[in-house]
N, C-alpha and C positions, 0 to 999 in steps of 0.2 A: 504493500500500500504506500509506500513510502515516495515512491515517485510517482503516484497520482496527487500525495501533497506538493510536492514539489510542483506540478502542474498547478493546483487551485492556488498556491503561494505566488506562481507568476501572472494567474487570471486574476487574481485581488488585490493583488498590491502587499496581499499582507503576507508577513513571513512566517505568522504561527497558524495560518489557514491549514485548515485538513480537506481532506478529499470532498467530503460531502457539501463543505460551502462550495469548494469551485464549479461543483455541478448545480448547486444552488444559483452560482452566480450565472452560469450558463441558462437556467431553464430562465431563471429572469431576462435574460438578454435574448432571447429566443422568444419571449411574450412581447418586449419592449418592442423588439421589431417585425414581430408580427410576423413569422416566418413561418410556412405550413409544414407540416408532418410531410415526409418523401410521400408515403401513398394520396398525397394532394397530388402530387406530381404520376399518380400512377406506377409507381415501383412497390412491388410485391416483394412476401419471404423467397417467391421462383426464383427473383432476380437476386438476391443477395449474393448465391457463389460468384455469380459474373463478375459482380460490385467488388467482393472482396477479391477478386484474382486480381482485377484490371487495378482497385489500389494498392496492391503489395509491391505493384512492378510501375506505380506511375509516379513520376519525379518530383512531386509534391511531396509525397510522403518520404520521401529520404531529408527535408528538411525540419522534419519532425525534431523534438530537442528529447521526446522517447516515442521510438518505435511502436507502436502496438503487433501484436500476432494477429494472425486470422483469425484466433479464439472471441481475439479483445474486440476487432474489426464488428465482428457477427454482434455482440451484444450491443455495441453501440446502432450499431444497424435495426435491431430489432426496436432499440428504445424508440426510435427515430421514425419508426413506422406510422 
């Protein structure tokens, strides 16, 4: 869990932030701007492997500051649904 804090410490500004505010602070900024669930956009659980192969190998994600696995990829994807 430790470098999920380290993610919500760099989303918040704050340095003793834990995991579950930076996702806090994400679902607030996800209301703030009003941004629809992926199946707004019509992407289904079908789509997911496709999602997760084509971002393992797409050059956005290598400037990640932590990598996620395909494991991590899928659940974020699901919340996202």
């Amino acid at each position: 869990m430790k470098r999920y804090d380290k993610i919500a410490q760099l989303l918040t500004g704050s340095p003793s932030a834990r995991a579950d505010e930076g996702a806090a602070w994400v679902a607030a900024l996800v209301r703030q701007l009003h941004i629809p669930a992926l199946a707004h956009w019509g992407v289904t659980a079908a789509d997911l492997p496709e999602l997760i192969d084509k971002s393992t190998r797409a050059s956005s994600m290598k400037g990640n500051p932590l990598p996620l696995t395909p494991t991590e990829l899928h659940a974020v994807l699901i919340r996202a649904l």
